[in-house]
C-alpha positions in Angstrom: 21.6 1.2 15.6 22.7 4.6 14.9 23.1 8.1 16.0 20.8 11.2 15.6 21.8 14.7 16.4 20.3 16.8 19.0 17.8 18.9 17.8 17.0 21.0 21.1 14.0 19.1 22.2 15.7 18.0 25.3 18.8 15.9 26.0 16.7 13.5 27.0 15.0 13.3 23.9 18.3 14.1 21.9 19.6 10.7 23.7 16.3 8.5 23.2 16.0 5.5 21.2 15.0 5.6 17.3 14.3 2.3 15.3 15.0 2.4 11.5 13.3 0.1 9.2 16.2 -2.2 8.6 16.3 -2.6 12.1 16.6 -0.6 15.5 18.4 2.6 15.6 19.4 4.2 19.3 21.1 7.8 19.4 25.0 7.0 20.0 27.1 9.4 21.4 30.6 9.9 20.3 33.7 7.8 21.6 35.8 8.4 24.4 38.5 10.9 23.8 41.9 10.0 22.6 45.1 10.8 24.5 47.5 11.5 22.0 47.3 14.7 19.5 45.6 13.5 17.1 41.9 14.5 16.7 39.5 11.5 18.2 37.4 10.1 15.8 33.9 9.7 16.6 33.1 6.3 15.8 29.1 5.3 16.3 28.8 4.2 19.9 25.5 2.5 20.0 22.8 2.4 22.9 21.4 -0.7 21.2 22.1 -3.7 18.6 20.8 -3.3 15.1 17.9 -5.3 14.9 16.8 -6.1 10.8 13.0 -5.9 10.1 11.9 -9.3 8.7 11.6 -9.7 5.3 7.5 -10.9 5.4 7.1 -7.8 7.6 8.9 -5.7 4.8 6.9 -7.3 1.9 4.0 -7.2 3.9 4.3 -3.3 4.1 5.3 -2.4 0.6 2.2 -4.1 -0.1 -0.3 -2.7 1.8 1.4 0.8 0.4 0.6 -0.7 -2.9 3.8 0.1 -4.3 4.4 1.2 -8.0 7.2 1.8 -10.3 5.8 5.5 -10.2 6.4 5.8 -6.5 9.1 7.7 -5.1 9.7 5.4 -1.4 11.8 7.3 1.1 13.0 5.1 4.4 13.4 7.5 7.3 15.9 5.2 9.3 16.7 2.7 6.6 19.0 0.2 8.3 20.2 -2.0 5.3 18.4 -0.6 3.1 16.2 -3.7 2.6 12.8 -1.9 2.2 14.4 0.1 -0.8 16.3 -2.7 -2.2 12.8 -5.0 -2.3 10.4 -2.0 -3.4 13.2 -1.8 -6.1 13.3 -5.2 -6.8 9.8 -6.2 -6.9 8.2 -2.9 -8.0 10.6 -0.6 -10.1 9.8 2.3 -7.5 12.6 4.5 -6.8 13.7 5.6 -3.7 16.3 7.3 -1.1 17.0 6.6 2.5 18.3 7.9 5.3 20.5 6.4 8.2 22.8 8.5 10.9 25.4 5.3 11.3 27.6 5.2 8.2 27.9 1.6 8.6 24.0 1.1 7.7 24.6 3.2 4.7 27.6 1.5 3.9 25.8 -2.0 3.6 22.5 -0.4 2.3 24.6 0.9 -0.8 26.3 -2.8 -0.7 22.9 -4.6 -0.4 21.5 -2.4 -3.6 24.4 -3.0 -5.5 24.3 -6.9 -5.2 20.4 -6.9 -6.1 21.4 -4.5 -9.1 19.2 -2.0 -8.0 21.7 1.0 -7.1 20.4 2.9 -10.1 16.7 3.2 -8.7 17.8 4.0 -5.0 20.5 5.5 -3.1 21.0 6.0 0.5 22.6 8.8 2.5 24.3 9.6 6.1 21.4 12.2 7.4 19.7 13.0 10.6 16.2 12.0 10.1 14.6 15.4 11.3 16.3 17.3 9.1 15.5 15.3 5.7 12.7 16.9 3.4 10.2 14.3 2.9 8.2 16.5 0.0 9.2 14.5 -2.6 8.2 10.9 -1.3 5.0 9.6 -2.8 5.3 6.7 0.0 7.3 7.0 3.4 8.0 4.2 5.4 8.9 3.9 9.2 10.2 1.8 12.2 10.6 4.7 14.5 9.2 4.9 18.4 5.8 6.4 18.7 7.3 9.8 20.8 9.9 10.3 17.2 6.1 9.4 14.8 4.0 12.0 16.9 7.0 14.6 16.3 7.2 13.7 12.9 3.4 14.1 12.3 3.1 18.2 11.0 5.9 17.7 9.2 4.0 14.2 6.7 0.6 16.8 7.2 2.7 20.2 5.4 5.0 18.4 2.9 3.9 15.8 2.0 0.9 15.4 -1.3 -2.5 14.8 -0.7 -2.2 11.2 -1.4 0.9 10.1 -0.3 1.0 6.9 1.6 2.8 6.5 4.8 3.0 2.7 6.0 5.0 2.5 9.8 5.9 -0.8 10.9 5.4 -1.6 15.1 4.0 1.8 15.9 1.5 4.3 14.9 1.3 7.9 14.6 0.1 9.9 17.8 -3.4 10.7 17.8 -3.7 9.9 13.7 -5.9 6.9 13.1 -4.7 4.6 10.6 -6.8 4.2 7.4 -5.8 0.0 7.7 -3.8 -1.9 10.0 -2.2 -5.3 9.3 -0.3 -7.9 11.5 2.4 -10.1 10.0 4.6 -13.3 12.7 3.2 -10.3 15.7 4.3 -7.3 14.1 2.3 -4.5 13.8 2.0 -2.2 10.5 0.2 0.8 10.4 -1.1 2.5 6.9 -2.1 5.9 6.3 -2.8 8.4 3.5 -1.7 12.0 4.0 -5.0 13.8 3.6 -5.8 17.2 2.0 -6.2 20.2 4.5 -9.7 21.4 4.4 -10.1 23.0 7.6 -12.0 26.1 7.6 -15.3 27.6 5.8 -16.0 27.4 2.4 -18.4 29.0 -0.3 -20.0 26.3 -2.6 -21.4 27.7 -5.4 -23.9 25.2 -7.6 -24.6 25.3 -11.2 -28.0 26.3 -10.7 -26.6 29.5 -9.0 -27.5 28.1 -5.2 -24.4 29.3 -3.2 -23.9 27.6 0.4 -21.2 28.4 3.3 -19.8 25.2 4.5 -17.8 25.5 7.9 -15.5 22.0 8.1 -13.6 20.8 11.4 -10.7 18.4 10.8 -8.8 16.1 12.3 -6.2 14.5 10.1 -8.9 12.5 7.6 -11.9 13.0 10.0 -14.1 15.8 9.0 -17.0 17.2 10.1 -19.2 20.2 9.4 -22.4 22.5 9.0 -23.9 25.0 7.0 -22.9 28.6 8.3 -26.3 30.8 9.6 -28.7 27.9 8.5 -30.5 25.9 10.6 -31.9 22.4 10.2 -29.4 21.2 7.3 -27.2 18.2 8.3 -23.7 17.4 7.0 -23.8 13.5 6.8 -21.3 10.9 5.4 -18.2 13.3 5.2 -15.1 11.5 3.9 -11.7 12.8 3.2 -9.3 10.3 1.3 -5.9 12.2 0.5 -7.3 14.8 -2.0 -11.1 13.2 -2.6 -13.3 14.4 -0.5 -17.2 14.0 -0.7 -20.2 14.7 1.7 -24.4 15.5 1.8 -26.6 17.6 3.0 -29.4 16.6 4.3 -32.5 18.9 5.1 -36.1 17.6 6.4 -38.4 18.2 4.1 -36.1 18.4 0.9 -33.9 15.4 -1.3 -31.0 14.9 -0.1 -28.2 16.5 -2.1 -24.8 14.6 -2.1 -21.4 16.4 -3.5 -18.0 14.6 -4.5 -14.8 16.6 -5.6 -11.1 16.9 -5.7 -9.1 19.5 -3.4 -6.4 21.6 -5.0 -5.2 24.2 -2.5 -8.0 26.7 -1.4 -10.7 25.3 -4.4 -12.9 22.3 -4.9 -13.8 21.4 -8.1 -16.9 18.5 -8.3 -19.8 17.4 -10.8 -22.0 20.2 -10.2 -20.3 22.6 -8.4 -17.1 24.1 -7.5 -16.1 25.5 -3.7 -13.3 28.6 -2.5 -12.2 28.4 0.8 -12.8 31.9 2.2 -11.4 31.5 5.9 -9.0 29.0 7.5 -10.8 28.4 10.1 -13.8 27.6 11.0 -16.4 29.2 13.5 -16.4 26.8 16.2 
């Protein structure tokens, strides 16, 4: 287990319980003070024993993230490292991970360096809240639901459309998972970091018909309508990381079905092209 500092949430919350991947992680709090001159040293004191993350459960997960060499795998709580060390083994990906007990790091580093992999991942002492996830094309976690539900808008803001989040035992607040998978009565939990679409936006055909589509979202759920017309019918909206497609559906006229890609504030599709012109949407 390992330590976490307090990041003004609440002591109890600063004192709480994390799990990493390679195993569970409690806050620790430092040791007891020395009674000599010399400054105390502030040796882990763990709540809990570190508990490793079985290796099925671990290839389990890099498989349902469907790992690359191309990825970039970050481990928020990485134990021994062994989720790096195997997506590094099996897959070329690269990766980092982070651990606040410098003992985990300390045998992560070790564990990479025996399966020759220390050139692909590396591992650092960091407090988990505090690492920028931006660059991870695939994050993995073993964290209590309270420490995933905090974590949430922070996955939703930095990390790409696309990126693949895979949590072993718990999921993510109120976030649905796109698949779920049980390996010897684990859980795992998958997800893909969807684009941010929330809000109204003018779609503009290439036969010149221009429509203002209102969308609601919640995390890959959308829904919708057409602004100031009556009787049209958003059906089959999907949002997949940056894909989105939908229809519109009117009574007495062919159905008319769009598919596109979301870069920031456009949509580009076959057929037409879409600028979001509010952030939100008129409820």
């Amino acid at each position: 287990m390992s330590t976490l500092k307090t990041i003004g949430i609440s002591t109890a919350i600063s004192r709480r319980a994390l799990l990493s991947l390679g195993g569970a992680v409690l806050l620790s709090t430092p040791g007891p003070a020395q009674t000599n001159d010399k400054p105390a040293e502030k040796e882990p004191n763990l709540d809990a024993p570190y508990v490793p993350t079985p290796q099925d459960v671990v290839d389990r997960m890099l498989e349902l993230a469907k790992i690359t060499g191309d990825d970039f795998v970050m481990d928020l709580g990485c134990g021994d490292g062994r989720i790096l060390v195997t997506a590094a083994q099996k897959f070329g990906a690269r990766g980092f991970g982070v651990d606040i007990d410098p003992k985990r790091i300390v045998e992560a580093k070790a564990n990479a360096a025996a399966a020759g992999v220390s050139d692909k991942v590396d591992f650092g002492i960091e407090d988990l809240f505090h690492t920028p996830i931006g660059k991870a094309s695939v994050l993995a976690l073993y964290l209590f639901p309270h420490i995933n539900e905090l974590l949430a808008p922070r996955m939703l803001k930095e990390m790409k459309p696309g990126s693949r989040i895979v949590s072993h035992g718990f999921g993510i607040g109120k976030w649905r998972p796109d698949k779920e998978d049980m390996v010897a009565m684990r859980h795992i939990y998958f997800y893909v970091v969807p684009a941010n679409v929330e809000g109204s936006w003018r779609i503009k055909e290439d036969g010149g018909l221009i429509y203002t589509l209102a969308l609601i979202q919640s995390f890959q759920r959308i829904t919708g309508y057409l602004e100031g017309v009556d009787g049209v019918r958003l059906r089959n909206a999907r949002l997949a990381g940056a894909e989105i497609a939908f229809a519109l559906e009117t009574p007495n006229a062919p159905r008319k079905d769009f598919s596109g890609i979301v870069d920031g504030e456009t949509i580009s599709g076959k057929g037409f092209t879409a600028t979001r012109v509010s952030k939100f949407a008129p409820r």
